[in-house]
C-alpha positions in Angstrom: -8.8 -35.3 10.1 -5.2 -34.1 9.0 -4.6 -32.0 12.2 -5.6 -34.5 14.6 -3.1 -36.7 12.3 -0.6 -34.2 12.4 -0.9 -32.8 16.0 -0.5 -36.8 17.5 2.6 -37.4 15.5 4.6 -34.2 17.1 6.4 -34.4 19.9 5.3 -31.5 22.2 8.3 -32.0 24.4 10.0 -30.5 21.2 13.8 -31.3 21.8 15.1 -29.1 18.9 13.5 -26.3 20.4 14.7 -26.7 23.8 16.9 -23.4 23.3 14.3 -21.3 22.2 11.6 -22.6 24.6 14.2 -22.1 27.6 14.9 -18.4 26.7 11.4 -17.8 26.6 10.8 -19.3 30.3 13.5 -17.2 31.2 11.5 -13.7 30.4 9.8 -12.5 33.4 6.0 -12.2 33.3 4.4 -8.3 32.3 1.1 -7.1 31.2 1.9 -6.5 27.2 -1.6 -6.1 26.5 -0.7 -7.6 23.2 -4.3 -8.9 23.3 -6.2 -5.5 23.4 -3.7 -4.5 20.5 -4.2 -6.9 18.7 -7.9 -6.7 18.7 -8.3 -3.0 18.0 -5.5 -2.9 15.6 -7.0 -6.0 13.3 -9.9 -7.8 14.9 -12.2 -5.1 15.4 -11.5 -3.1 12.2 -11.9 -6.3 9.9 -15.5 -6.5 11.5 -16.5 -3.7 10.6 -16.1 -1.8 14.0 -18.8 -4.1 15.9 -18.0 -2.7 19.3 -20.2 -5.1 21.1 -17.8 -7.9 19.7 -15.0 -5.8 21.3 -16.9 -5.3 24.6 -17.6 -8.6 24.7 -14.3 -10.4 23.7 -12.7 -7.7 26.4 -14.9 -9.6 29.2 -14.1 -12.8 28.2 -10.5 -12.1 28.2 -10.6 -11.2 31.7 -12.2 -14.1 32.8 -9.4 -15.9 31.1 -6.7 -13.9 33.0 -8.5 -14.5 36.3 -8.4 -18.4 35.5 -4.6 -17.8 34.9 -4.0 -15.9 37.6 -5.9 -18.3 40.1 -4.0 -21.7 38.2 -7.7 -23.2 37.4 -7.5 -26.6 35.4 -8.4 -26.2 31.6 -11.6 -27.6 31.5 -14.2 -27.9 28.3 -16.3 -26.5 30.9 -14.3 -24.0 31.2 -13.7 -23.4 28.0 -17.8 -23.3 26.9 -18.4 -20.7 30.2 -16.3 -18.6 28.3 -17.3 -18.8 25.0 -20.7 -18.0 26.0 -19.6 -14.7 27.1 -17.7 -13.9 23.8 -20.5 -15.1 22.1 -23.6 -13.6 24.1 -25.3 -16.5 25.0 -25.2 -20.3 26.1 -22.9 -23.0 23.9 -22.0 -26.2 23.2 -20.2 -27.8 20.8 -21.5 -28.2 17.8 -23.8 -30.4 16.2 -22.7 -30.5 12.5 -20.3 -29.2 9.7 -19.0 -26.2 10.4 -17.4 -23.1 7.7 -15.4 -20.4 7.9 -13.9 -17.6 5.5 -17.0 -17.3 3.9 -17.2 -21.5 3.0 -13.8 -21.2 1.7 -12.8 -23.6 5.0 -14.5 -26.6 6.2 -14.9 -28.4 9.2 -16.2 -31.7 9.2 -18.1 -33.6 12.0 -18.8 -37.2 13.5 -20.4 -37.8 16.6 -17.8 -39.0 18.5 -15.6 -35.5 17.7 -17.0 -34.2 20.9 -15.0 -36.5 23.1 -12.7 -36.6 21.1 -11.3 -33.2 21.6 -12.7 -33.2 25.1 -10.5 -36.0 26.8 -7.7 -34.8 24.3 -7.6 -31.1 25.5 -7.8 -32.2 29.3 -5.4 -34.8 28.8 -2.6 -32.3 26.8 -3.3 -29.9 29.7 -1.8 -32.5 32.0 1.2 -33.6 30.0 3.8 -31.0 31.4 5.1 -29.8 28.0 6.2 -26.7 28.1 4.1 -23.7 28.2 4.9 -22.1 24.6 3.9 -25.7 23.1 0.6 -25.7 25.3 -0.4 -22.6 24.2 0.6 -23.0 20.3 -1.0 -26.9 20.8 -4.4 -25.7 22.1 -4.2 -22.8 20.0 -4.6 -25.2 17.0 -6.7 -27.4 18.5 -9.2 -24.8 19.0 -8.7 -23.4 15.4 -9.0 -27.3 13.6 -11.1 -28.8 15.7 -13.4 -25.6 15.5 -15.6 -26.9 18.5 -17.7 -23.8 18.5 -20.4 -22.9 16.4 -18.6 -19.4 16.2 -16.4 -17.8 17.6 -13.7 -20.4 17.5 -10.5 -17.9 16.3 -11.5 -15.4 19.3 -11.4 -18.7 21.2 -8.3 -19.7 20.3 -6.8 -16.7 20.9 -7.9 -16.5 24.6 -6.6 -19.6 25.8 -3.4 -19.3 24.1 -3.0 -16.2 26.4 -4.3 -18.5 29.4 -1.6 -21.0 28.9 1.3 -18.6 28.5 0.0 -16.8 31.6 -0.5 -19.6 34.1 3.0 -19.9 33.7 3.7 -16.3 34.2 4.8 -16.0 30.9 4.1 -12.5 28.7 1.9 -12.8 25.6 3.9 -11.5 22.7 2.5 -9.8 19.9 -0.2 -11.5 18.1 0.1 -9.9 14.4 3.3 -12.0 13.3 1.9 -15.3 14.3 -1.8 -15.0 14.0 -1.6 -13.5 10.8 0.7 -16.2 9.7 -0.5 -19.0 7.4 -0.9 -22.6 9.0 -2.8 -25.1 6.9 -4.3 -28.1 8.9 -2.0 -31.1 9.3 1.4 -29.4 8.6 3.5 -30.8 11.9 6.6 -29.2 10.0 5.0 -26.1 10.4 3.1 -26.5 13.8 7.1 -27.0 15.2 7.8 -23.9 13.4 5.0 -22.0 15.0 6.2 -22.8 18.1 9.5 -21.7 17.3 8.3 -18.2 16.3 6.1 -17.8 19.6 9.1 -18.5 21.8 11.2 -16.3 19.9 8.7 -13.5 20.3 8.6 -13.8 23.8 12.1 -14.0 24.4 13.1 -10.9 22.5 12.6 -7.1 22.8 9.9 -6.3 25.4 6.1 -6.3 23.7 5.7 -3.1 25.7 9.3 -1.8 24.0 8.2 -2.5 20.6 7.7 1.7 19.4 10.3 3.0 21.8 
């Protein structure tokens, strides 16, 4: 799997970055809403206005900012509780291949993946890197390992705003870096992504953006 490849030969602690990632810690926490924005201004409209998606993507988000708030572990339990609610009913990871974009993407499957990503989410979650990294890390993880039968981009995009708010930090805006191409197994580029987050947060106020 290139981004298991890739994402075991970075070093989260990311020592290069350790400007950026310190002007980000240094912004104080605030309610950007960046997610909401972000899912009225591209999600929903590139699903054909499926306001039950919205609705329930808008309840799973704030479970995740409850978990935040109240510092609860990431757990795969955790993370499947919530999935069920952006998804409408009970998951688990799934049981074969998996496609995306149509069949243009590809997600392949062995029967240990499971545990795999299992101890290796819980374990990053335990490492101490810095929050930006933890987000952008799991963020990935989420998005290559595509543990989900569906679902697995909303996903992503929820616990990346768990990690950054856990540690009080604000989640910037989610166009630049969502939007943003980031092929599978690229650590170059995974660094890069990091670099990008911080700098978003550290800038001009999310909530400032149109003033």
């Amino acid at each position: 799997m290139p981004h298991l490849k890739a994402t075991l030969a970075v070093d989260w602690a990311l020592p290069h970055l350790r400007a950026d990632l310190e002007a980000a810690s240094a912004r104080p926490f605030e309610e950007t809403r960046a997610m909401e924005a972000y899912l009225t201004g591209h999600d929903t409209p590139a699903h054909g206005g499926d306001a039950v998606r919205e609705a329930r993507f808008l309840s799973a988000l704030a479970r995740v900012r409850v978990l935040a708030d109240a510092q609860a572990p990431l757990t795969w339990a955790r993370l499947a509780e919530v999935q069920a609610e952006v998804l409408g009913k009970q998951v688990a990871f799934r049981a074969g291949e998996a496609f995306a974009h149509g069949g243009a993407h590809r997600y392949l499957y062995a029967p240990e993946l499971e545990e795999m990503f299992t101890r290796k989410v819980e374990a990053d979650a335990a490492d101490g890197c810095h929050p930006v990294a933890c987000a952008v890390r799991l963020y990935l993880d989420l998005a290559f390992f595509h543990p989900f039968p569906d679902g697995n981009a909303r996903a992503a995009r929820l616990w990346f705003e768990y990690c950054l708010r856990r540690a009080r930090l604000p989640t910037p805006p989610l166009a630049p870096w969502v939007l943003l191409p980031k092929p599978p197994g690229d650590a170059e580029r995974y660094g890069r992504f990091v670099r990008l987050v911080a700098r978003s947060i550290s800038g001009p106020s999310p909530c400032e953006e149109d003033s």
